[in-house]
N, CA, C and O atoms as a printed pandas DataFrame, in Angstrom:
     atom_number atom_name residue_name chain_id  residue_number  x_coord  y_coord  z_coord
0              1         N          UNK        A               1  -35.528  -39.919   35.606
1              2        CA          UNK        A               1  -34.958  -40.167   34.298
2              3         C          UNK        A               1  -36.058  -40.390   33.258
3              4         O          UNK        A               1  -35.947  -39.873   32.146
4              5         N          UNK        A               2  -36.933  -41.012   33.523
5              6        CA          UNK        A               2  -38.218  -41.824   32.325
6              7         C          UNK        A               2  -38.845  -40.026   32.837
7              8         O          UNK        A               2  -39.026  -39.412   31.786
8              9         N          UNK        A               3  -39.131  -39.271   33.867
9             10        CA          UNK        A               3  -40.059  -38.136   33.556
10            11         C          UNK        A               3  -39.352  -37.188   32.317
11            12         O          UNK        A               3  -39.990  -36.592   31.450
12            13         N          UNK        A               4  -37.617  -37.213   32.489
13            14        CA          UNK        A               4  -36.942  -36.499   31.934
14            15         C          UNK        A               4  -36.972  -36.387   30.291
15            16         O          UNK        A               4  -36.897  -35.374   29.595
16            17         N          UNK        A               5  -37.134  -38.063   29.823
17            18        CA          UNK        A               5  -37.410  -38.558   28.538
18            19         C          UNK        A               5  -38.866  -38.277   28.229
19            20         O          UNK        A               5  -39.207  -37.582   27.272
20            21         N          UNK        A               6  -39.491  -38.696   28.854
21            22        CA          UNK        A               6  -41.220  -37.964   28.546
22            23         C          UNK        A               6  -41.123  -36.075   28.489
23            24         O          UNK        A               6  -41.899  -35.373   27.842
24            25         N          UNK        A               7  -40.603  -35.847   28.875
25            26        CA          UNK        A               7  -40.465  -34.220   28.780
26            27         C          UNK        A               7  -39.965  -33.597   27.954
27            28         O          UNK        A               7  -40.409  -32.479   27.690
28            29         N          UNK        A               8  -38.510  -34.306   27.054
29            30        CA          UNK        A               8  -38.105  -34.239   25.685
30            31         C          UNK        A               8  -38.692  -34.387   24.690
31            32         O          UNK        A               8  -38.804  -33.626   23.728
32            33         N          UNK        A               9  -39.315  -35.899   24.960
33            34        CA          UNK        A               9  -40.030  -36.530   23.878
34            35         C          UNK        A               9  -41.617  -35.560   23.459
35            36         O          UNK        A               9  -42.025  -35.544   22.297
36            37         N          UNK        A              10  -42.275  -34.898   24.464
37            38        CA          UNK        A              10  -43.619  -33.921   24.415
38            39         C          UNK        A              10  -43.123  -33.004   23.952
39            40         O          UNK        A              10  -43.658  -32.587   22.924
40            41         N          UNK        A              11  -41.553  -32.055   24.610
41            42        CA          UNK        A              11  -41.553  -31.016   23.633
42            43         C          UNK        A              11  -40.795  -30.985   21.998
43            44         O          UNK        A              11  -40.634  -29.906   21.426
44            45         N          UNK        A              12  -40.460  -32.029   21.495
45            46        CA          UNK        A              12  -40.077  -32.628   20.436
46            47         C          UNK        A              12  -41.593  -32.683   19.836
47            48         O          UNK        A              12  -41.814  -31.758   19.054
48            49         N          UNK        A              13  -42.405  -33.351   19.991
49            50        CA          UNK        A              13  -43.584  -33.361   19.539
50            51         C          UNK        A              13  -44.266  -32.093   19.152
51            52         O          UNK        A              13  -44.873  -31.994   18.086
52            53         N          UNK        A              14  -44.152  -30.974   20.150
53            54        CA          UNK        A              14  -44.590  -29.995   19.848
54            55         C          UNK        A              14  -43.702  -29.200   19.121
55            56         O          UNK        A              14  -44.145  -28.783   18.051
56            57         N          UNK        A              15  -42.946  -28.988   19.321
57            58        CA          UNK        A              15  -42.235  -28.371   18.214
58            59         C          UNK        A              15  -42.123  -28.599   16.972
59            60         O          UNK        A              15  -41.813  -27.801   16.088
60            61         N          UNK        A              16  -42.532  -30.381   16.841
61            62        CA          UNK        A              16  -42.490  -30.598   15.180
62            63         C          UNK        A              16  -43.920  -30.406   14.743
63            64         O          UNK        A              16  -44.321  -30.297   13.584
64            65         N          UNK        A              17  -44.729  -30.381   16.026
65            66        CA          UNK        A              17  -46.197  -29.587   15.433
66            67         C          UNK        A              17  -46.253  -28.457   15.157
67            68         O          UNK        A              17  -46.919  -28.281   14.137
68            69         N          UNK        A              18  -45.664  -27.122   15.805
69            70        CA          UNK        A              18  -45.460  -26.430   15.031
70            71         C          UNK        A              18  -44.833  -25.780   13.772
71            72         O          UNK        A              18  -45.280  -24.827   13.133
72            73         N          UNK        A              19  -43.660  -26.521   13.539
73            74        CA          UNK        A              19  -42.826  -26.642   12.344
74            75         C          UNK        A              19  -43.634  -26.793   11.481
75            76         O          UNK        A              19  -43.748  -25.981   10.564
76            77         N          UNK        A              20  -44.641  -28.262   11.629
77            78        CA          UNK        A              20  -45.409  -28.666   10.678
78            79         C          UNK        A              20  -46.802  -27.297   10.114
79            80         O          UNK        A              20  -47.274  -26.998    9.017
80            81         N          UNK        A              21  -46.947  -26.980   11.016
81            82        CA          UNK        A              21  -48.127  -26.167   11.464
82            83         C          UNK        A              21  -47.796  -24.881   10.321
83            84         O          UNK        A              21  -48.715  -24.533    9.580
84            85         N          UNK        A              22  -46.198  -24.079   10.205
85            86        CA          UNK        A              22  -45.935  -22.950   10.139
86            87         C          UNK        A              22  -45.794  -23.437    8.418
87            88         O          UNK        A              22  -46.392  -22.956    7.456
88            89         N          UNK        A              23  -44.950  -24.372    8.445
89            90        CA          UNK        A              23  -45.008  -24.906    6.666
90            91         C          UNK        A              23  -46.135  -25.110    5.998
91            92         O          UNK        A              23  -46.311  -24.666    4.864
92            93         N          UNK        A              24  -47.118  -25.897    6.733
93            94        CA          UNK        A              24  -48.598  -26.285    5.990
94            95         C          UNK        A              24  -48.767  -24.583    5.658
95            96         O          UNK        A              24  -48.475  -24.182    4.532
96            97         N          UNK        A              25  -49.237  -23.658    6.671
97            98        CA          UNK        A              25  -49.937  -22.313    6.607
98            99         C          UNK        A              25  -49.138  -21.963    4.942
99           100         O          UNK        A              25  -49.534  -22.071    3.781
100          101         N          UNK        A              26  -47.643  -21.435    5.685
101          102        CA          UNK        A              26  -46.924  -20.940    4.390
102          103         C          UNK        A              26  -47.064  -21.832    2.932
103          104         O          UNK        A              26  -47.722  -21.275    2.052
104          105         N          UNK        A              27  -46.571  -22.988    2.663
105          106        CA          UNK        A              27  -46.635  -23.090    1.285
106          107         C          UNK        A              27  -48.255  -24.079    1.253
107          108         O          UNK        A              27  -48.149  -25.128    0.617
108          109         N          UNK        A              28  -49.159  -23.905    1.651
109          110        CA          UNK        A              28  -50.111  -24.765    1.634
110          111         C          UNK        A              28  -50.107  -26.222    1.571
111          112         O          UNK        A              28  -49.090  -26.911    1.653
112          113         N          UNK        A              29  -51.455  -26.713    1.403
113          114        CA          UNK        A              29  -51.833  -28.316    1.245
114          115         C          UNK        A              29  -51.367  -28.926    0.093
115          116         O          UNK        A              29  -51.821  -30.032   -0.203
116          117         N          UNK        A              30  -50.439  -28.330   -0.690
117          118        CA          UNK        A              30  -50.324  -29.072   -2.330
118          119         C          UNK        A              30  -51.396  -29.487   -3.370
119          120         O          UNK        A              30  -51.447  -30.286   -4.305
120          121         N          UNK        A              31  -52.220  -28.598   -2.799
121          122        CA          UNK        A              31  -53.473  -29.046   -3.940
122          123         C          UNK        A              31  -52.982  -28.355   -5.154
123          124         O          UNK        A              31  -52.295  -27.339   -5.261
124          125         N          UNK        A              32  -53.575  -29.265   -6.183
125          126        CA          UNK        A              32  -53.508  -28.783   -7.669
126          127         C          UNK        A              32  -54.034  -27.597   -7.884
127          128         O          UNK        A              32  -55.040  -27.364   -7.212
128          129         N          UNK        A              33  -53.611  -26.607   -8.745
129          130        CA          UNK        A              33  -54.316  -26.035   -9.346
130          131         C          UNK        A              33  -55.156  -26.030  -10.319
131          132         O          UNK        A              33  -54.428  -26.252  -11.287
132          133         N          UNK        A              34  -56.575  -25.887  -10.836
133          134        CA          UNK        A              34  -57.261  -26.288  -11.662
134          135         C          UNK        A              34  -56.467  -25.562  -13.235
135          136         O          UNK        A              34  -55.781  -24.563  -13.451
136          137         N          UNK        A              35  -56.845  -26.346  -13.828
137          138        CA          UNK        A              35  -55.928  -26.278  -15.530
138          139         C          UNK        A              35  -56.730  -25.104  -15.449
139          140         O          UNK        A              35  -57.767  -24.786  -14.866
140          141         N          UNK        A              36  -55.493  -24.280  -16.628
141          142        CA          UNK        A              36  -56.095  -23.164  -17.476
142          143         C          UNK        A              36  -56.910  -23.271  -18.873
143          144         O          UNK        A              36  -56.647  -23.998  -19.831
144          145         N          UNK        A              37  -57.947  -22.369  -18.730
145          146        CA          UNK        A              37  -58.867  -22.604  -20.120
146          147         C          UNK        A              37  -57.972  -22.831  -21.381
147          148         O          UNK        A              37  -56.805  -22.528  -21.631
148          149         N          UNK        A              38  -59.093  -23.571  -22.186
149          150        CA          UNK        A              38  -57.907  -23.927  -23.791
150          151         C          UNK        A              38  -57.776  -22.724  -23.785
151          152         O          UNK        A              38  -58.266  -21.949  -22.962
152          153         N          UNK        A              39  -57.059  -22.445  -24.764
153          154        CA          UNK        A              39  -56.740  -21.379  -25.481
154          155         C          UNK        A              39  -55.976  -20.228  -24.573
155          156         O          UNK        A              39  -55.751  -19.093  -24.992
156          157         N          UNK        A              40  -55.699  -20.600  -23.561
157          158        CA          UNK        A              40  -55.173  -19.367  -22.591
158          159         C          UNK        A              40  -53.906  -19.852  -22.246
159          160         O          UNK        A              40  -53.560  -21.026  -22.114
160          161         N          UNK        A              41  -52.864  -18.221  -22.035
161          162        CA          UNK        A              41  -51.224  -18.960  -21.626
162          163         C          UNK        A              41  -51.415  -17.577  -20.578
163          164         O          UNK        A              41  -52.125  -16.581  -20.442
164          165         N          UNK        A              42  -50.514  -18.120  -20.096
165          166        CA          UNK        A              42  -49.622  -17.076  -19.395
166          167         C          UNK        A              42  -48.650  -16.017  -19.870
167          168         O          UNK        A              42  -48.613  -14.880  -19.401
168          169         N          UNK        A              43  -47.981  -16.405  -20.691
169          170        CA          UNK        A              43  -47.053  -15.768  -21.739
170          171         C          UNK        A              43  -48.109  -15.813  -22.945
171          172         O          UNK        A              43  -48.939  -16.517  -23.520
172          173         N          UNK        A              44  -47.282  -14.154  -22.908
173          174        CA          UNK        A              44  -48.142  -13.281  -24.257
174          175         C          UNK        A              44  -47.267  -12.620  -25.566
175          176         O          UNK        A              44  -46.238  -11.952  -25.474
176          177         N          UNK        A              45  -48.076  -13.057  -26.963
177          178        CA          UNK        A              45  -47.056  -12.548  -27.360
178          179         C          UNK        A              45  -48.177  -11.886  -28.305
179          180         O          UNK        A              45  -49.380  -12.134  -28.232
180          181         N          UNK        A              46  -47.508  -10.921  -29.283
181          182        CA          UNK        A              46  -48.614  -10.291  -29.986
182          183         C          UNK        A              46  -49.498  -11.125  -30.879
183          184         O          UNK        A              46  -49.176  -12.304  -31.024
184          185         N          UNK        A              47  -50.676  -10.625  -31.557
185          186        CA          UNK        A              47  -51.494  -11.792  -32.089
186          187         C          UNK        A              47  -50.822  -11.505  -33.681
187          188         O          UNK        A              47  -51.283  -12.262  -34.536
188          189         N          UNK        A              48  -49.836  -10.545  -34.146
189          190        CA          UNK        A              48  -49.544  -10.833  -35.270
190          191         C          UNK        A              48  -48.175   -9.920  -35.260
191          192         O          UNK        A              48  -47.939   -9.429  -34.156
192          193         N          UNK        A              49  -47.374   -9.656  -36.144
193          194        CA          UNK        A              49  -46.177   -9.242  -36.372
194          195         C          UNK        A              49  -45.456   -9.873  -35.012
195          196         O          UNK        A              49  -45.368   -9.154  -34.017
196          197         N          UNK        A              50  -45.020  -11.028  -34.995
197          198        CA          UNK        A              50  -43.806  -11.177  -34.251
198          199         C          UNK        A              50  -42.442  -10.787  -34.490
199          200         O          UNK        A              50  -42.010  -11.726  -35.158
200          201         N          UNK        A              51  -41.546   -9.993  -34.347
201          202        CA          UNK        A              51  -40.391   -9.758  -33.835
202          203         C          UNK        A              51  -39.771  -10.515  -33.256
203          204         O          UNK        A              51  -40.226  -10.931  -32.190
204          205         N          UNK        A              52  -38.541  -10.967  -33.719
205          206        CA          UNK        A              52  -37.160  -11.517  -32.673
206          207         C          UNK        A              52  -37.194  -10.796  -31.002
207          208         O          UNK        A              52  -36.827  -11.516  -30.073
208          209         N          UNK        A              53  -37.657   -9.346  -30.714
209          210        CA          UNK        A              53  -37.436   -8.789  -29.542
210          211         C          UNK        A              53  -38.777   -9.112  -29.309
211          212         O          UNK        A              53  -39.011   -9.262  -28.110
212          213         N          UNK        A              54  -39.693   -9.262  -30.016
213          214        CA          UNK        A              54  -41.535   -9.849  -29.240
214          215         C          UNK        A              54  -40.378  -11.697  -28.400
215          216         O          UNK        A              54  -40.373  -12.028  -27.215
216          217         N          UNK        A              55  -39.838  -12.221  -29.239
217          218        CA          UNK        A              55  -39.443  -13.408  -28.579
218          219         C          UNK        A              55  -37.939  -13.811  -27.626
219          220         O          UNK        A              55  -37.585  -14.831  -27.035
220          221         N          UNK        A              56  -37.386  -12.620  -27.806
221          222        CA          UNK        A              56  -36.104  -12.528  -27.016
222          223         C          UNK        A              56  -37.152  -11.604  -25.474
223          224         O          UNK        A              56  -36.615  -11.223  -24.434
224          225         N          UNK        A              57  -38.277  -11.497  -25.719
225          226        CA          UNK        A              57  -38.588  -10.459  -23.966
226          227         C          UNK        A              57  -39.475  -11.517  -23.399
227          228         O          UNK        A              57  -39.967  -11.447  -22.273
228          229         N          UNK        A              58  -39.683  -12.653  -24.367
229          230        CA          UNK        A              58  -40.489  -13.966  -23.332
230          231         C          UNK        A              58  -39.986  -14.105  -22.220
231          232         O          UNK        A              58  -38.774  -14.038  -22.019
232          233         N          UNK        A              59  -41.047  -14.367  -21.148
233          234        CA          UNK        A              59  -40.634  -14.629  -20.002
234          235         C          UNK        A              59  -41.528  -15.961  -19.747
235          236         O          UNK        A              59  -42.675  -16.109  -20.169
236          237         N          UNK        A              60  -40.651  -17.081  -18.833
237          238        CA          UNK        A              60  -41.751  -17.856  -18.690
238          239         C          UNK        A              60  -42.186  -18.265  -17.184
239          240         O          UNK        A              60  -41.378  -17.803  -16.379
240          241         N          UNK        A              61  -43.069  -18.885  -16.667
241          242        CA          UNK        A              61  -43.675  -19.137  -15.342
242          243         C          UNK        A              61  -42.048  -19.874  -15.004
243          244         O          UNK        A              61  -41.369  -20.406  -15.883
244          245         N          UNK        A              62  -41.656  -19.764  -13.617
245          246        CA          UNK        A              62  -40.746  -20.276  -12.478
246          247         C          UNK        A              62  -41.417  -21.512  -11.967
247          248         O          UNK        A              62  -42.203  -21.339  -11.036
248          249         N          UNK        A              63  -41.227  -22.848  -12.459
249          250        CA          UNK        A              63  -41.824  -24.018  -11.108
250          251         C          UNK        A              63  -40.637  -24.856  -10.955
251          252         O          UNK        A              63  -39.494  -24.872  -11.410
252          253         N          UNK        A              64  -41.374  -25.579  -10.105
253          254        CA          UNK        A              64  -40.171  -26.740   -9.674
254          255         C          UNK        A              64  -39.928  -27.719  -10.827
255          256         O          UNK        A              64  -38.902  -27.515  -11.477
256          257         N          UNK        A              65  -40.447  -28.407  -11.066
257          258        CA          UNK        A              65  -39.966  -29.251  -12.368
258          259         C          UNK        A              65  -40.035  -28.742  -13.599
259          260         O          UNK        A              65  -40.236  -29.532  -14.522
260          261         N          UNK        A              66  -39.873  -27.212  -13.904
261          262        CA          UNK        A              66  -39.840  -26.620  -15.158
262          263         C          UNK        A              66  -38.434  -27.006  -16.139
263          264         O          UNK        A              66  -37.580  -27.842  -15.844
264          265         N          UNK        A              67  -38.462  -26.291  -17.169
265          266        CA          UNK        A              67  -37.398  -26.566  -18.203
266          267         C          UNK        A              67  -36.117  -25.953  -17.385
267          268         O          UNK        A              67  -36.120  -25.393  -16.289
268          269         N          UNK        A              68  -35.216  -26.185  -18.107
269          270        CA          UNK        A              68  -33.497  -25.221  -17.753
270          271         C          UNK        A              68  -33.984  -24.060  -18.148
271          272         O          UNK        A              68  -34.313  -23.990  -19.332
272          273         N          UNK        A              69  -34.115  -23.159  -17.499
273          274        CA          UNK        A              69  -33.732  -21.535  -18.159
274          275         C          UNK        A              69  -32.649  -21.205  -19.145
275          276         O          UNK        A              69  -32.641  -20.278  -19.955
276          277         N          UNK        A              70  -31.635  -22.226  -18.912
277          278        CA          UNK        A              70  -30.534  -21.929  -20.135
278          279         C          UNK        A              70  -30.692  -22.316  -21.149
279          280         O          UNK        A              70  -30.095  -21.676  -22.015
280          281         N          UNK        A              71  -31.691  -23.742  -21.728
281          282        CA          UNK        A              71  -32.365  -24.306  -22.805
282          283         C          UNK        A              71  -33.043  -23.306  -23.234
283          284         O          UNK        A              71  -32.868  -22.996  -24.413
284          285         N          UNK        A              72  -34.102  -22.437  -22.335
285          286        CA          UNK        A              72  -35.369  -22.183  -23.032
286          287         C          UNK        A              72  -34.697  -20.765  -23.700
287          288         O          UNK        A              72  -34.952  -20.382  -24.842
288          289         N          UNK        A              73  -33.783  -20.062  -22.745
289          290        CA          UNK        A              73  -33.292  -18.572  -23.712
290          291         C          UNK        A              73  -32.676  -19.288  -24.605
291          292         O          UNK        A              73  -33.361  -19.068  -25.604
292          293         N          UNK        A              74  -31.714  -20.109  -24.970
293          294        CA          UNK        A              74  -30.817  -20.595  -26.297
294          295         C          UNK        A              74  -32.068  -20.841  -27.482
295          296         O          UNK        A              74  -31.706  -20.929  -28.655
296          297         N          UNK        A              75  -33.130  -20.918  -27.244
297          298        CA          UNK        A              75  -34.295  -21.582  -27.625
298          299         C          UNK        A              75  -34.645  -20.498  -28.671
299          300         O          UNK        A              75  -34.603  -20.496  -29.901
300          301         N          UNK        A              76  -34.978  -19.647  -27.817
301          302        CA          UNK        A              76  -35.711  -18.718  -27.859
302          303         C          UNK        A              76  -34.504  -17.183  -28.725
303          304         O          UNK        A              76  -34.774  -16.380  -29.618
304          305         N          UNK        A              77  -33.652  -17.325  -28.177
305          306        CA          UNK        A              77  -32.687  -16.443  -29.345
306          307         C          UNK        A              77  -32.560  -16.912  -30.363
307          308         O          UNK        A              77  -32.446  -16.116  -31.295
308          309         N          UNK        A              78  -32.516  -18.462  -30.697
309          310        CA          UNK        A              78  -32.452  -18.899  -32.102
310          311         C          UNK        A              78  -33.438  -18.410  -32.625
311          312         O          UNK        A              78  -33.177  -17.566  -33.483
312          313         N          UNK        A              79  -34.521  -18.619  -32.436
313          314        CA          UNK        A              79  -36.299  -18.288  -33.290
314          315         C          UNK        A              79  -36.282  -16.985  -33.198
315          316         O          UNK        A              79  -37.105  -16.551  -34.004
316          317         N          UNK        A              80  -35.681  -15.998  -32.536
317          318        CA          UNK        A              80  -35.598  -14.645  -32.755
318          319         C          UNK        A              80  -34.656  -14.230  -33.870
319          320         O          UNK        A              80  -34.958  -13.763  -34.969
320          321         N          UNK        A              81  -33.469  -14.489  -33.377
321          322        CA          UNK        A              81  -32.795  -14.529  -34.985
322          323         C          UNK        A              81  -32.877  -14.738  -36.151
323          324         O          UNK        A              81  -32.387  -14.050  -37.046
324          325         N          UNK        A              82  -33.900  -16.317  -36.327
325          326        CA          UNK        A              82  -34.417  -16.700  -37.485
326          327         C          UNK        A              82  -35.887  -15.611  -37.930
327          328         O          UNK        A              82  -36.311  -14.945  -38.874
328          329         N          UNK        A              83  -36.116  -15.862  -37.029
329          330        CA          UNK        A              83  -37.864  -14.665  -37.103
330          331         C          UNK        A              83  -36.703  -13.160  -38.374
331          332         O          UNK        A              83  -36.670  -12.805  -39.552
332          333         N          UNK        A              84  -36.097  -12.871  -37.229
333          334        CA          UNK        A              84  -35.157  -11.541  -38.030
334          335         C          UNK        A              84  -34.862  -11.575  -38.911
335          336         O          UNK        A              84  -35.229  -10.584  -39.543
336          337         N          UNK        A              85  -33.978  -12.654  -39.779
337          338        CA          UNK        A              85  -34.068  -12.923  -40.690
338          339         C          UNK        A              85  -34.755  -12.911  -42.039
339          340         O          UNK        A              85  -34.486  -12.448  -43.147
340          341         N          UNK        A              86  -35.857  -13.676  -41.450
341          342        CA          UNK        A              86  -37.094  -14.221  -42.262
342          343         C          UNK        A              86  -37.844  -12.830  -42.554
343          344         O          UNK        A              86  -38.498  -12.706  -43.590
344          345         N          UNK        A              87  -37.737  -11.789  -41.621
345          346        CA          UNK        A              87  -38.511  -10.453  -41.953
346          347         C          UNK        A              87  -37.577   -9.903  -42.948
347          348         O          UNK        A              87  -37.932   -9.502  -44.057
348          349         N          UNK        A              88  -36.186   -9.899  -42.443
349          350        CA          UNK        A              88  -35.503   -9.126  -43.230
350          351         C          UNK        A              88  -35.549   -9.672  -44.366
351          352         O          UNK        A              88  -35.691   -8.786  -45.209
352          353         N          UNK        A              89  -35.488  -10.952  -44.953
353          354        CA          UNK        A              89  -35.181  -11.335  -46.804
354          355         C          UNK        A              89  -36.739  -11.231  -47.005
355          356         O          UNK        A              89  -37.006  -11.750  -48.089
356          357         N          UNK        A              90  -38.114  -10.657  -46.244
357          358        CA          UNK        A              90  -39.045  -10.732  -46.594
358          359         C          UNK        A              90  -39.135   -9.247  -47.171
359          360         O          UNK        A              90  -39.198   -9.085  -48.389
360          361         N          UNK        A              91  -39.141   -7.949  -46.119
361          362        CA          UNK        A              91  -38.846   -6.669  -46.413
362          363         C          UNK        A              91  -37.914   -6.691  -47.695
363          364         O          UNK        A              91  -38.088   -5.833  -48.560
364          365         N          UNK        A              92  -36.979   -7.607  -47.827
365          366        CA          UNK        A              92  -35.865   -6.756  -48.846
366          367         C          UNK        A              92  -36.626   -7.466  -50.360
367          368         O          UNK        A              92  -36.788   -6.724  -51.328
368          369         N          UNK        A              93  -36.934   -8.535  -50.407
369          370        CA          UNK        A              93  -37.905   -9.327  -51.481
370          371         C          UNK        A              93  -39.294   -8.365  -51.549
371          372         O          UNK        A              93  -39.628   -8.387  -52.733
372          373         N          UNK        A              94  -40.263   -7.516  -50.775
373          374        CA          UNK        A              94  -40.724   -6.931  -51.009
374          375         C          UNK        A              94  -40.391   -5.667  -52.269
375          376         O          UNK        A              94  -40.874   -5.564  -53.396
376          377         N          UNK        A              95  -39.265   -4.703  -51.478
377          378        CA          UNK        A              95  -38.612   -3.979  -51.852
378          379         C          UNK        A              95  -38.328   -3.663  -53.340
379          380         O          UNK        A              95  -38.392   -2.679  -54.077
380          381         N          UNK        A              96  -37.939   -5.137  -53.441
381          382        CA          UNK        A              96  -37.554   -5.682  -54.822
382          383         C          UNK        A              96  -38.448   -5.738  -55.991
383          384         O          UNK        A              96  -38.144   -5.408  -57.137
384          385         N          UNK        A              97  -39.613   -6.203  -55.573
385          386        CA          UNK        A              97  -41.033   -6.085  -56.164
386          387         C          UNK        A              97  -41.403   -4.909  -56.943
387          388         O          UNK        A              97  -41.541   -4.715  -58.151
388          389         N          UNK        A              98  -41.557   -3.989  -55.634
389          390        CA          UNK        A              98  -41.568   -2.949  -55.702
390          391         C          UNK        A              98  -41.249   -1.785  -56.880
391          392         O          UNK        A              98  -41.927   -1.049  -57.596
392          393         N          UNK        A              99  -39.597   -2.096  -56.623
393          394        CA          UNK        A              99  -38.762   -1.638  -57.541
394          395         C          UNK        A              99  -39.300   -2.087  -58.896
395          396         O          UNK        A              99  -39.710   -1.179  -59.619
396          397         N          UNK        A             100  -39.364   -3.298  -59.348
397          398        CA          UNK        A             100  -39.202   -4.156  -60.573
398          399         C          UNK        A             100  -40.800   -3.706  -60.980
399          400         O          UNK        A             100  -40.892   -3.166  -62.083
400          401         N          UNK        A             101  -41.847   -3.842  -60.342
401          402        CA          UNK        A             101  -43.209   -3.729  -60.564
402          403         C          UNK        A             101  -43.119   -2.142  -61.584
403          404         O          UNK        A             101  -43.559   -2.172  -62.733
404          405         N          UNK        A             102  -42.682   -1.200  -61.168
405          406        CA          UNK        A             102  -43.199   -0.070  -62.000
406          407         C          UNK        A             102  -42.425   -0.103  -63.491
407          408         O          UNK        A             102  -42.929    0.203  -64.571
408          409         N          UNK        A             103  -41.262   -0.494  -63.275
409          410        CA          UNK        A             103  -40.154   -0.730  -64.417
410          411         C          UNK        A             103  -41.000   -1.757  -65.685
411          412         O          UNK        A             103  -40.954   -1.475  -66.882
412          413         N          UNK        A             104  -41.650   -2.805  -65.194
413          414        CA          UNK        A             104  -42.429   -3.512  -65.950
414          415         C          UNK        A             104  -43.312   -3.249  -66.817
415          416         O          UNK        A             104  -43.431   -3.538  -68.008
416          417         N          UNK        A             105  -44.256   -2.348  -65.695
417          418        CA          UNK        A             105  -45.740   -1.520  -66.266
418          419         C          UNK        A             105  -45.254   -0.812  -67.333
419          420         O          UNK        A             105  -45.942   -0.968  -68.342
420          421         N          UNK        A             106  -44.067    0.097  -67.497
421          422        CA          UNK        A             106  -43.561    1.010  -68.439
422          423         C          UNK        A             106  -43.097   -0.036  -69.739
423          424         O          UNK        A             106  -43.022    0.354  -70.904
424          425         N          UNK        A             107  -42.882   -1.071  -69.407
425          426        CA          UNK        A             107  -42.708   -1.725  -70.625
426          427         C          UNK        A             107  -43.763   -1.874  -71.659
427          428         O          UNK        A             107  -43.520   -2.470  -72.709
């Protein structure tokens, strides 16, 4: 009976050594990763003319304690919309200029 329990109890042991063994390999030791340089992201967006679709095609890194994905798109369609906006009464206020500028000169 006591060899029977020693014989459970060793291959219990080993088996949670290898369990342990196969998890360490796969997701590693949990070491940190060293920070990224200033000035550097992961997500890219152009260095000038942003677009609503430059900010509706953000994608962002997947971690475990990251934001909601459903926050960050609601987020992120608003400032695209507004971005759209803001081009469009900018283009059409151009436009306008435009128009009015030569009409002036002739005055």
């Amino acid at each position: 009976m006591v060899l029977t329990l020693l014989l459970y109890l060793a291959v219990m042991v080993a088996v949670i050594g290898v369990v342990f063994a196969v998890v360490w390999r796969v997701f590693g030791r949990s070491e940190d990763l060293p920070p990224l340089e200033k000035g550097t992201t992961l997500t890219r967006l152009p260095r000038a003319g942003i677009t609503g679709d430059d900010v509706r095609s953000l994608r962002f890194a997947q971690v475990t304690r990251g934001y909601k994905a459903g926050e960050v798109d609601w987020a992120l369609e608003k400032l695209a919309r507004e971005i759209d906006e803001l081009r469009t009464a900018l283009h059409d206020l151009q436009a306008r200029d435009e128009i009015e500028s030569p009409a002036q000169r002739a005055e």
